[in-house]
Each structure stands twice: as structure tokens, then as C-alpha cells.
N, C-alpha and C positions, 0 to 999 in steps of 0.2 A: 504494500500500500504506500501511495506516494505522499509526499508533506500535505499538499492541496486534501486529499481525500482523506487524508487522517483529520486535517482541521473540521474538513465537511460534519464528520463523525462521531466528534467533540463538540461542535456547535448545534446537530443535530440534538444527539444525547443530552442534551443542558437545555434545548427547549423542550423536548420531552418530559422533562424530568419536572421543570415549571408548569405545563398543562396538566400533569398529574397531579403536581400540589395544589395547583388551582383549584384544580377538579373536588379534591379531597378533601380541601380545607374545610372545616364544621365552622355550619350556619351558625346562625345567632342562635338558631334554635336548640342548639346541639349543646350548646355551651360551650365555655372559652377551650382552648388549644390547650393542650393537656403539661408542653413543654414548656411556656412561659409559665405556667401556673407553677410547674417544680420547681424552674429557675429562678423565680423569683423568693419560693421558700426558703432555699438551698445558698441562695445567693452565689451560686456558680450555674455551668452548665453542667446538667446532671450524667450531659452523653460523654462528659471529657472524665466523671468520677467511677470509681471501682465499686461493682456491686457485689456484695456477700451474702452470701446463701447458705442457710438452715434448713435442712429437713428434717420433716417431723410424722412419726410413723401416722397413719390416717386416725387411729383409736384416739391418739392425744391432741387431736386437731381443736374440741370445745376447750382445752386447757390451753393452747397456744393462745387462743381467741380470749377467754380470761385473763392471762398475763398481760398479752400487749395492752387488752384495752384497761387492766390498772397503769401500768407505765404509763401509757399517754397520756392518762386521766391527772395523773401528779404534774404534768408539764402546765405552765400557765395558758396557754394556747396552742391551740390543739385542734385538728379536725381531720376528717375520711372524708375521700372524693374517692366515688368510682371514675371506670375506666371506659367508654364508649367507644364503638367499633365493630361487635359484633364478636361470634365465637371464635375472629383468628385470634382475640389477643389472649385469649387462654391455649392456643397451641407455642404462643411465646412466651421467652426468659422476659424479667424486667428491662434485661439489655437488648435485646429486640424493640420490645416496644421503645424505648428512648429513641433508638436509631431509625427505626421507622417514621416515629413521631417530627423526627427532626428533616428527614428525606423526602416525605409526602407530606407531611401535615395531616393523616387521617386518623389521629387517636384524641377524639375532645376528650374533655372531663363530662361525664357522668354518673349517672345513678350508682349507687354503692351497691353490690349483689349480697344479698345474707341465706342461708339455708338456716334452718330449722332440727337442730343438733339432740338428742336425747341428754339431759346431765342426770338420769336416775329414771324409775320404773315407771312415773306419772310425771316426769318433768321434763324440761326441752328450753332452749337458748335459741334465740335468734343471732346466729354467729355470721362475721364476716368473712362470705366465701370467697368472694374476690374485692379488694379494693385498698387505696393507699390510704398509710394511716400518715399524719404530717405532726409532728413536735418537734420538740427539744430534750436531748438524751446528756446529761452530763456536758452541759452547756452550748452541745452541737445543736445546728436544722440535721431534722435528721427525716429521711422518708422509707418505710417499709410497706413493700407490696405484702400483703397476706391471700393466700388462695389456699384451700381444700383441695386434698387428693381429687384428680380427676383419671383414671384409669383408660376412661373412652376418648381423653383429647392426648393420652400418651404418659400423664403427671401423676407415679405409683405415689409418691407422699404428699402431703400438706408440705406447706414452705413458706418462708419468710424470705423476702428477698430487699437487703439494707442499700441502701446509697446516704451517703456524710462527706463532710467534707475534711473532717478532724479523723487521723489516722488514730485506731485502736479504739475510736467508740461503739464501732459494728461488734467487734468483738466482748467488750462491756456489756454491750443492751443484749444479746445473744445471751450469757451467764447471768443475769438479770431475769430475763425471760425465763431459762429453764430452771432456775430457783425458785420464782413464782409460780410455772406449772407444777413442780413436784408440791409445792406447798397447800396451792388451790386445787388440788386435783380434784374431779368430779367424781373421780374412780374408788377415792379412799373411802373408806367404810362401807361399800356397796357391795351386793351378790352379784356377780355377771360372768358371762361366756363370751368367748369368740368365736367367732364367723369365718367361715371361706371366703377372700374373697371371690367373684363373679367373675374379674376380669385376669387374675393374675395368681402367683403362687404368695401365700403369704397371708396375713390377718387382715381379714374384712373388717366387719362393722362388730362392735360391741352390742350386745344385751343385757340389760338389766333387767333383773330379776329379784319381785318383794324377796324379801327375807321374810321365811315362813313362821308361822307360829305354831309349836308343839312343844306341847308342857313335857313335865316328866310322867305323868297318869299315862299318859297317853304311847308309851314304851311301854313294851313287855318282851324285857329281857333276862338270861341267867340274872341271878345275881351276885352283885358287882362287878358285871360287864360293862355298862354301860360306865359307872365311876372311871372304871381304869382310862374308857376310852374319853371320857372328858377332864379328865386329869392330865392327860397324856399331850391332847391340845389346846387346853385352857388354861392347865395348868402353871403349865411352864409358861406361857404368856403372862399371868398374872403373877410369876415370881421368876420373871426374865434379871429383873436388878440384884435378886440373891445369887440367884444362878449364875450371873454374869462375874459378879463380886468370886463368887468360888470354882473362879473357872472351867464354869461348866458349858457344852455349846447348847444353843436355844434349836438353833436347823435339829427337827426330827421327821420324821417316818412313820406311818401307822398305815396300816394293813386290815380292811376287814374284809372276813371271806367266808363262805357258809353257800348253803343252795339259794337260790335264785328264790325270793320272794320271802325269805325269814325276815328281811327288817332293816337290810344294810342301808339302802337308799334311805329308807326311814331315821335313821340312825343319825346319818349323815345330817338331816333336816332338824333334826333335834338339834346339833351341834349349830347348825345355823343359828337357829333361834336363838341361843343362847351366848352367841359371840355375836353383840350389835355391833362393836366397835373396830370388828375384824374384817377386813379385805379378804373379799371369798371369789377364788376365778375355777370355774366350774370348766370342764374339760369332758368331753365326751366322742367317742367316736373319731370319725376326722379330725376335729378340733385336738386330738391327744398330740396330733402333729408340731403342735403351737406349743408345746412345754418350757419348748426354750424362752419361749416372748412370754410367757406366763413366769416362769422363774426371776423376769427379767424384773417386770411389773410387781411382782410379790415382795423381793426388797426392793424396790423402791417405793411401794405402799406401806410396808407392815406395820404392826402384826398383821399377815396377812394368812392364808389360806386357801391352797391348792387342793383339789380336789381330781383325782383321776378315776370316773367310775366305768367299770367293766372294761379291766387292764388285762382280762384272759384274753380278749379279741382281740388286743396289737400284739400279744405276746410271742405269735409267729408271724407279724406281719411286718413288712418289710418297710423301712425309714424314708419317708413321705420326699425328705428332703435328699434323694439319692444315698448310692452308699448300699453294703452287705448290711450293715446289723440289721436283728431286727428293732422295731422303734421302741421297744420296753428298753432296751438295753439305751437308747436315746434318752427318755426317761430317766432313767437311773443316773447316768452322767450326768447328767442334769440336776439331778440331785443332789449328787455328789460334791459337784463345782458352783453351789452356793455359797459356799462360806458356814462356817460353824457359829458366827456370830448374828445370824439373822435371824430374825423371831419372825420364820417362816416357817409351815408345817403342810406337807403333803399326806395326804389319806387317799389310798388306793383303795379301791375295792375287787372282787373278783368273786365269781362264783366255780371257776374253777384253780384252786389253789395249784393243784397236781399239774397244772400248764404253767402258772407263777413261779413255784418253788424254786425247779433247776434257774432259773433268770435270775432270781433273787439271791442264790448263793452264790453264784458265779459273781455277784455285787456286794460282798457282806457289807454291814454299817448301815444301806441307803436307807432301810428299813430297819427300827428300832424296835417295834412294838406290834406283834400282830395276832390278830384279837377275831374267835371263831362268834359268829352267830347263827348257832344251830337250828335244828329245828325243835319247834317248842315242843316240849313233853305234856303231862299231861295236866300238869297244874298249871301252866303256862298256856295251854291251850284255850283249859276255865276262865282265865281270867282274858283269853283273846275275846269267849265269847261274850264276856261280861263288857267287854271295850265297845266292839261293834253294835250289841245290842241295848245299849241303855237306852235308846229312845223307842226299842220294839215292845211289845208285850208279852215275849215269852218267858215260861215260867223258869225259876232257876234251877230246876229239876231238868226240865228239858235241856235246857244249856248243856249242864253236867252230862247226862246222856249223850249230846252230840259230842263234846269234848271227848269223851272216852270213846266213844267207836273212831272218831277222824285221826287214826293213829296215824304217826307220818308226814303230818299236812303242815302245810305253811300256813304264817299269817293271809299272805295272800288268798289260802282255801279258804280262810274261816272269813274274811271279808267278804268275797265272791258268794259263801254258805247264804250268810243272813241278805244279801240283795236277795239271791234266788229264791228265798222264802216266802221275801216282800211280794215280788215276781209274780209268786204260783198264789199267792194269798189275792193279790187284784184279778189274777185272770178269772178266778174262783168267785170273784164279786164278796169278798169279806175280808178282814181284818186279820191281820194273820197271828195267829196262835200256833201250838205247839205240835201240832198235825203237819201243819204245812212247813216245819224248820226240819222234822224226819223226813218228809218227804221231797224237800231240797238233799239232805242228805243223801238219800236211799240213789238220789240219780246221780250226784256226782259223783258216789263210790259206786258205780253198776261201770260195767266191763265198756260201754255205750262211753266213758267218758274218760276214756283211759290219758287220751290224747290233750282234756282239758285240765285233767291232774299232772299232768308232764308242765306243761303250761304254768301253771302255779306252782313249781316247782315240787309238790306233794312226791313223797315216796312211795303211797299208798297204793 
């Protein structure tokens, strides 16, 4: 190309480049230019300063949104503009957009975007998904983009994205921030699970979940099974300072294991109830794959409390996150690699130990304490039926009678028993009495039902 047609090419390019900003420039309607609005906070141009960038896993994205907005609130002045333009400017870095904004002119300032965030089982934040927040940090202008994980525009985490003009206050307001989300956290003291994400490998969306109410009446266990096992995790939390004083570690391990429908889930719900002030992250299924980001969350909550139930199903199942082991043995390192000073506590459940065991010893220590919930015998059975039925009519004769023939059976039988009675007592058009609680029995121990005492765990 010769001088003449390279100049062409050049003076081409630069009118172009004018009819596009022309084109692009926002109305009045639009509201002002998004770039004198920075440069003017900033008191430089924002395209010539270095931006810094935080990510923040998607779960702690309502605690990011609490932190900045007390920082900003402490500054004397202070305000959030959003960002106009359309869905490209959430496929861009904050340096993007500057450099765009400065090249076309097509990014006004508008509208602040907010989603509608869960902080607990009945409560919810209107958080900033996308837009600038504008103060003063440790005497700088200081501006931070805040956006929400967006998975479907490419953005696996929440982010913060800094521009200042004073070297080392990004890094300031960053330690600032995640000091006020561990402290604000919406997560501490709360029951909750994690999620798959939808779009990627890794932790979805959190759920919160009441914390149940279940007295001690309301357990029917050996006794003092149930002491040991609230001892074991309550305990040591409530004498974590003596403990700690006689160097002793607080990280423990508990183990319950028994046939399927004695009481364990139940058990576990009892412990709930009864630790209001304890960080409880519930793990099931898939979800067991997240132990790691759960161990993570646990000390940085605590006292908190892990919960692994029906850890016989990953026990040969192989480690979500690649890799030979299988994922109990994930698990277990996981365990292991907390620290002995954290007043954190895992409770596994299983209904088949004889899969657990070899895992568990091939791991000694990870588990300290493991604790059988059998099936009830026959005084334990009485007083199943006496739980279930105190709002039925049957006589405490009949009870005792059912207790003694249901040899075998889980809580789960004797729960499912007194519905079935309800059952056959409405289809009958009466109230149900002591006829129809035998003759709930009579079907669920008949050969016909073999398959729904497997079910209820029953040995019967």
C-alpha cells in the first residue's frame, strides 16, 4: 500500500469512527455519557487508571452487596448509577466498557439493575446486580463496578471491579470488604444446602432451610444414645474455651448408622433444633461433591455444622471433581485438612455401615464417635406407638398389642401403622378404634407387603 492510500485509510477510519460516535452518542433521554460522569468523580480519566478485580464465589454474592453498601454508606457522599447499553455491557470487563465508552460514546449512565437475593428461609435483599457504586475509600474517588454471577453471559462468579486513583487503596477497600462479609454474613446461624449449578461445575445457588422444631419427647431412642450424641456436638461447642485452654482439638467426627428409617434423619433434626446459634450446611446426594466448599464455609462460619447424610451411596462412587478415589475418601481429606482448632463438626450418616467401615479405617481419627441407632425393641416400640398416636383414640391395650406382634419394624412402620388405620377407619365411614389399628397391622405384616416393609426399613 502506497503513502497516498494508506493516508486514504487513516482519514477514512477516523470518519468512520466519528459517525459511529455520533450515531451512538445517548440522547438526553438516555442520560449523560457514562465517561465524563466517572471523570469527573475520579478526577482523572478512568481509561488511563488500572482496574482491580475481586471474585466472589456466587453463594456470597448478598454478603459482597452488604459490605460495599456499609463502606459506601460511611463515605460522606456517595451514590450508584447504573450502566445503559443493553446486554453487551455484561459480556464486558469494566475495562471494556471504559474503552468502549471512550471510542463510541455508546454507554450512558443509567438505571441501577438489583435482583432479589434470599438472606434466610422467609427473607430476601434487593441486591445490586449490576451497577457503579461512586465514594470515597481512605481519602481516594474511588469507583466499583458490582455484578452477580452471570453463567449465561460467560461470568462463573460475582465481582467487584475497582478503579482509584491512589495506588494500594483497591487493595484496602478489597480487605475491608471481605472482613465485613465474613462478619455480616447472611449465612451464619442459618440451616442451608447447596445446589448444582445449571450452567457449570461447581456450587449453584444456596437454600435455606427453617430450623426444625423437635423437642426431646419427641425421640425415642436407647438410652443414652441420644446424650452421647448431643454431647459429642454440642458439647464440645459449649466448652470449646476449656477445651481449647487444655489443648484439646474442637474439629470432631460422628457417625450414625443403623437400618434405614430407625431415626437417624430424625436425630439429626433434633440436633438442629437444638443448636440455634450453629451454622448447619446440609449435604446430600450430589451436593456431597461440595464438601470441600462446605468445609471451607464451616470455618469461616463456626461453630458451624456439616452434615453428610447417606454417605453409603458415594462410598463406591467415584470423585465428582475427576480423579481414582472414591468421593468418601474426598470427604474424609477433607476432614482431615480442617485444622484441629475449629469448632466445626461433621455427622455422617449411613445405613449401611459394612460399605463405610473399610473407608473409615483406611482414614482413622476423621471419625471420633460412632453411634448405632437400632431398631427399637419392644419397649421402645410402646412408646413409638404412644408418640404417633396421642391424638388417635386407640386404647393403650391395643397399642401394646400392636407393639408386641410388629417385631422388627422401624419407626418409620409404626408411623406409616397409625396413618393406615386413620386410612381404613375413613374408608369404613367411622372413627377409628382398635379394630381398625389390627387390621392396619394384619396387612402390613401379610406376605402382600413384603416389599413395603423393605421400604420402611422393617426386618419383619
Amino acid at each position: 500500500m502506497d503513502e497516498r492510500a494508506s493516508d486514504f485509510v487513516t482519514t477514512f477510519k477516523a470518519f468512520l469512527e466519528e459517525v459511529i460516535s455520533t450515531h451512538r452518542a445517548p440522547q438526553d433521554s438516555d442520560g449523560p455519557a457514562l465517561l465524563p460522569v466517572l471523570s469527573g468523580h475520579l478526577g482523572a480519566d478512568p481509561r488511563r487508571l488500572p482496574v482491580v478485580t475481586e471474585d466472589v464465589p456466587p453463594h456470597q454474592f448478598v454478603d459482597l452487596d452488604i459490605a460495599l453498601d456499609e463502606v459506601q454508606r460511611r463515605a460522606e457522599v456517595h451514590e450508584t448509577i447504573g450502566i445503559g447499553g443493553g446486554d453487551q455491557r455484561r459480556h464486558q470487563s469494566l475495562s471494556e466498557i471504559l474503552h468502549h465508552a471512550g471510542q463510541y460514546g455508546q454507554y450512558p449512565v443509567g438505571a441501577v439493575d438489583y435482583a432479589s437475593i434470599a438472606t434466610g428461609p422467609d427473607t430476601s435483599r434487593q441486591a445490586v446486580s449490576f451497577g457503579l457504586r461512586l465514594f470515597r475509600h481512605d481519602g481516594a474517588a474511588v469507583a466499583v463496578l458490582q455484578r452477580t454471577a452471570e453463567p449465561r453471559f460467560g461470568q462463573a462468579t460475582a465481582r467487584m471491579e475497582i478503579v482509584t486513583t491512589v495506588d494500594g487503596v483497591a487493595a484496602g477497600l478489597i480487605e475491608t470488604v471481605r472482613a465485613l462479609m465474613l462478619e455480616r454474613s447472611v449465612l451464619r446461624g442459618q440451616v442451608l444446602s447447596l445446589g448444582v449449578s445449571a450452567y457449570e461445575r461447581g456450587v449453584g445457588q444456596i437454600t435455606f432451610h427453617r430450623r426444625p422444631a423437635v423437642v426431646r419427647a419427641d425421640i425415642i431412642l436407647p438410652e443414652g444414645v441420644l446424650e452421647r450424641v448431643h454431647r459429642h456436638v454440642a458439647g464440645i461447642a459449649e466448652h470449646r474455651d476449656r477445651l481449647r485452654s487444655a489443648g484439646q482439638h474442637l474439629k470432631r467426627g460422628l457417625l450414625l448408622y443403623g437400618p434405614p428409617g430407625t431415626g437417624k434423619t430424625h436425630t439429626v433434626r433434633y440436633l438442629l433444633s437444638n443448636l440455634p446459634d450453629v451454622t448447619v450446611i446440609l449435604l446430600a446426594g450430589p451436593a456431597i461433591a461440595f464438601v470441600a466448599e462446605a468445609a471451607k464455609m464451616a470455618r469461616a462460619l463456626q461453630p458451624a455444622l456439616v452434615v453428610l447424610e447417606d454417605c453409603d451411596l458415594v462410598a463406591e462412587s467415584r470423585d465428582l471433581q475427576h480423579g481414582p478415589q472414591p468421593l468418601l475418601f474426598a470427604v474424609l481429606e477433607t476432614l482431615d485438612g480442617l485444622g484441629d482448632d475449629a469448632d466445626v463438626a461433621f455427622l455422617l450418616t449411613t445405613n449401611r455401615i459394612g460399605v463405610l467401615e473399610p473407608a473409615l479405617a483406611q482414614r482413622p481419627g476423621r471419625v471420633d464417635l460412632a453411634v448405632e441407632i437400632p431398631l427399637p425393641d419392644e419397649d421402645a416400640r410402646r412408646r413409638l406407638m404412644r408418640l404417633y398416636a396421642r391424638d388417635l383414640p386407640f386404647t393403650p391395650a391395643a397399642l401394646d398389642r400392636a407393639a408386641g406382634r410388629a417385631v422388627g419394624v422401624t419407626a418409620s412402620f409404626v408411623k406409616e401403622l397409625l396413618r393406615r388405620s386413620v386410612l381404613i377407619a375413613a374408608e369404613a365411614g367411622h372413627d377409628p378404634d382398635d379394630g381398625d389399628l389390627a387390621a392396619a397391622l394384619d396387612e402390613m405384616l401379610s406376605q402382600a407387603e413384603s416389599i413395603t416393609r423393605s421400604l420402611l426399613g422393617t426386618t419383619a
